[in-house]
N, C-alpha and C positions, 0 to 999 in steps of 0.2 A: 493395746497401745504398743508399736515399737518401739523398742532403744532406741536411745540417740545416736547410737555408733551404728544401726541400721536405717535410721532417720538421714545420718550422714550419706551414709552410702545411694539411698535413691535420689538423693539431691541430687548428686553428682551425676544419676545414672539414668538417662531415658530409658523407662521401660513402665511395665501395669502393674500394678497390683489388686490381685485378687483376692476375694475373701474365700473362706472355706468352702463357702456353699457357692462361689462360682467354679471353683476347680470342677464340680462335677460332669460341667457343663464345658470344661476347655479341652482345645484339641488337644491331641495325642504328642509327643513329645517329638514331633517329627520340625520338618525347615518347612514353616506353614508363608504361604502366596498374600495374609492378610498384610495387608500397607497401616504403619506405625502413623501415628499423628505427623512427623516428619523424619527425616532420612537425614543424619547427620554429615554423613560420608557419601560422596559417593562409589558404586560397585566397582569402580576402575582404582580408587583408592585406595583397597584395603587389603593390600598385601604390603610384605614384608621389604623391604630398599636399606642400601645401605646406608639412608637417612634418620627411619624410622621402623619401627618393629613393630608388628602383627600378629596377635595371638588369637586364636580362637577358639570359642567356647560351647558345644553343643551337647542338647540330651542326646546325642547319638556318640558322642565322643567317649575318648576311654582317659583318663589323668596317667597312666602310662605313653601315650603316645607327646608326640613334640609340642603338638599344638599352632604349628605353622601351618597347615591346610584346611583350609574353611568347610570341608566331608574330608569323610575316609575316603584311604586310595583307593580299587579294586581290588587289592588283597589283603584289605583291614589290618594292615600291618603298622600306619600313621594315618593321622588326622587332627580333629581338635580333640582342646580335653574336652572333660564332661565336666565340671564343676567351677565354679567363680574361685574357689580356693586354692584350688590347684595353680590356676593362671594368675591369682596374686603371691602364693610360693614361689613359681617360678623367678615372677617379677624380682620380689625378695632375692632370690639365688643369684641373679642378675647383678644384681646390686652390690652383693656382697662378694661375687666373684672379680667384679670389674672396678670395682672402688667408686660405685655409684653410678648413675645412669649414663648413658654415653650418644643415645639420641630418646626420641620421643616414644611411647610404647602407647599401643591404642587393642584392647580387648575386646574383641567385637563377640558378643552372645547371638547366635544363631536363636532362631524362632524356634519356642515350644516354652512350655512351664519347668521352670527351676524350684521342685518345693525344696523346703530347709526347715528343721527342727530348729535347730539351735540357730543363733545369729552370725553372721557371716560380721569376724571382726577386723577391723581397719586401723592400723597404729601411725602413729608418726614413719614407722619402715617403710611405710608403703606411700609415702608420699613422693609423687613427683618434684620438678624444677619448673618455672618459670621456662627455663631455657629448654626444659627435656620432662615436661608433660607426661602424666598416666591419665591414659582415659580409658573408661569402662564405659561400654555404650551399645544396640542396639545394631546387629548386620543389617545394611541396607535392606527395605524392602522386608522385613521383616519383624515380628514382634517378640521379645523377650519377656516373659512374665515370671517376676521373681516371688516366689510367696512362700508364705512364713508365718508359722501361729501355729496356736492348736484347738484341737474344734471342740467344743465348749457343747457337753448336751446335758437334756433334765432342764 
């Protein structure tokens, strides 16, 4: 059974969840071609304006890099992070550097599987505005599977 504080989290988040014994069977952690039940955004969307902010999230990304480029550049030096925790620390950092949020921040998870041992947690810090929204959500065209558990044998 999930936590509720990870029960919160997929509410908010289009994406799959898989069980243990589907991982075996899921693709490789790459920016996969399969079409998500719907497309939130679209591709023209989801970069960064000085409206709103743009982070992104891949298993191909590094939590050292900015997190503004949806891939690595050609010489792996920026791109997305790799992890959901990393892009809601920064979020946080944001926050606390600017005395709260200052437009809308939108997290887009590039396709492939995100597994996690422990639960990915979410406090009141990490809550957007009405006015200036956090979304965590699914790159167009793309599927994000976030999974979570541990495998259970005998």
């Amino acid at each position: 059974m999930l936590s509720s504080r990870i029960q919160a989290f997929a509410f908010g988040l289009l994406l799959s969840i898989s069980t243990a014994s589907g991982l075996a069977n899921a693709q490789k952690p790459e920016h996969n071609d399969s079409k998500c039940a719907s497309d939130s955004v679209p591709t023209s969307q989801v970069n960064s304006t000085p409206d709103a902010l743009a982070l992104f999230v891949s298993p191909m990304g590094n939590d050292t890099w900015s997190g503004r480029l949806a891939s690595p550049n050609p010489t792996n030096t920026d791109g997305p992070l790799a992890t959901i925790e990393e892009a809601r620390n920064r979020i946080r950092e944001i926050k606390s550097t600017q005395g709260g949020l200052k437009r809308p921040v939108t997290v887009l998870l590039r396709g492939g599987v995100y597994s996690h041992v422990n639960e990915i947690v979410f406090t009141t810090a990490d809550s957007g505005t009405k006015t200036y929204p956090i979304t965590y959500q699914n790159y167009p065209g793309e599927c994000a599977i976030v999974s979570g558990g541990k495998v259970v044998r005998g």
